[in-house]
PALUMMAR-351369 format. One line per 5 residues: number of its first residue (from 0); their letters; for each residue x, y, z of C-alpha. Coordinates in steps of 0.25 Angstrom, whole numbers. Example, Ala and Ser with C-alpha at 12.3 -4.5 7.8 and 13.67 -1.06 7.14 Angstrom:
! PALUMMAR-351369
0) as) 49:-18:31 | 55:-4:29 .
! end
This chain:
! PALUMMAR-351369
0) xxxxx) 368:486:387 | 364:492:400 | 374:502:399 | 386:495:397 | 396:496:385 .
5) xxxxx) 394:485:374 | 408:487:368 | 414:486:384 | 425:477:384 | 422:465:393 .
10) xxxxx) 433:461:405 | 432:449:412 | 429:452:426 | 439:441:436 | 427:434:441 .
15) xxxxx) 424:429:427 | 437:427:425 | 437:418:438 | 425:412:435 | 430:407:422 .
20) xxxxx) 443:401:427 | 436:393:438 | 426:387:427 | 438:384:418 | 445:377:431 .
25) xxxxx) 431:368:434 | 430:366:420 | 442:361:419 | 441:352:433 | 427:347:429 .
30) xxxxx) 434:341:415 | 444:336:425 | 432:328:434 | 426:323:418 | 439:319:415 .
35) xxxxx) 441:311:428 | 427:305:428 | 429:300:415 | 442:296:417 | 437:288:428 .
40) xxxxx) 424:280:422 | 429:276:410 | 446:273:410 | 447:266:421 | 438:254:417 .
45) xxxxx) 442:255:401 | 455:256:403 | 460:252:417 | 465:266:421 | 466:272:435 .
50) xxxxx) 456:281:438 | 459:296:438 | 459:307:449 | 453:322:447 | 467:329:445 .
55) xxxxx) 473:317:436 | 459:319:429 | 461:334:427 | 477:335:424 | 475:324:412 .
60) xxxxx) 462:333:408 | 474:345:409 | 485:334:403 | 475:332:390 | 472:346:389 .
65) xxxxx) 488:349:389 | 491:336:379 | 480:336:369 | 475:351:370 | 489:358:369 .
70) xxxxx) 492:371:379 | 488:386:375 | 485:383:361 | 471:386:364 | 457:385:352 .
75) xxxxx) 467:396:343 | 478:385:339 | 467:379:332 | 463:391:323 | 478:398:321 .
80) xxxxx) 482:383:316 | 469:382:307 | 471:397:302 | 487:392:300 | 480:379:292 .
85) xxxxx) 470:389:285 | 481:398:279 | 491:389:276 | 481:383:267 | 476:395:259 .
90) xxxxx) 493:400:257 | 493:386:249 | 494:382:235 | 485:375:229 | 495:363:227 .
95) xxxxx) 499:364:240 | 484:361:245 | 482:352:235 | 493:344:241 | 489:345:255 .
100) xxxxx) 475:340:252 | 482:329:245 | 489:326:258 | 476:326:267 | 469:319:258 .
105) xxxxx) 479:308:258 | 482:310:272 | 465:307:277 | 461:296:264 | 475:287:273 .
110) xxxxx) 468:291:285 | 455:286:281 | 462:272:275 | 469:270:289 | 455:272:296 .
115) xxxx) 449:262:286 | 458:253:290 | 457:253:305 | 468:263:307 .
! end
């Protein structure tokens, strides 16, 4: 439109670039102030904590990401292991299915006896 190539390739000018690095930065601060809040009104009183400062509230937000979140795996772990999972299935006999669902099966009917139980 206007005179410009619809199949030109798009760069990312720096200022963009810039731009999105600082709202990653005070998104991530921001989270760190919720955390902090949160922290604040509700642990303290519940469970006799001391109350956190700003950095303490933004390194256990980074210590959470680090313990719980993993490092550089990313979304795409998620899909290669589920395309792993996917394939592996299909290369399998029919016995060898069977026995698996035999194995689930087994597996959530104990699951759902320890839940009724108050497990």
């Amino acid at each position: 439109m206007f005179g410009k190539n619809k199949y030109r390739r798009h760069r990312f000018h720096p200022l963009k670039i810039l731009f999105f690095i600082f709202l990653f930065i005070g998104f991530i601060l921001l989270l760190g102030w919720v955390v902090m809040y949160l922290w604040n009104q509700i642990l303290p009183e519940t469970i006799g904590v001391k109350p956190l400062t700003y950095w303490k509230a933004v390194g256990l937000l980074i210590l959470s990401k680090i313990l719980f979140g993993g490092l550089g795996k990313g979304r795409g772990w998620g899909k290669s292991r589920k395309e792993h999972w996917k394939s592996r299935w299909k290369n399998m006999s029919s016995e060898e299915r069977e026995r698996i669902k035999a194995r689930w099966k087994y597996r959530c009917e104990k699951r759902k006896n320890n839940e009724d139980k108050g497990f």
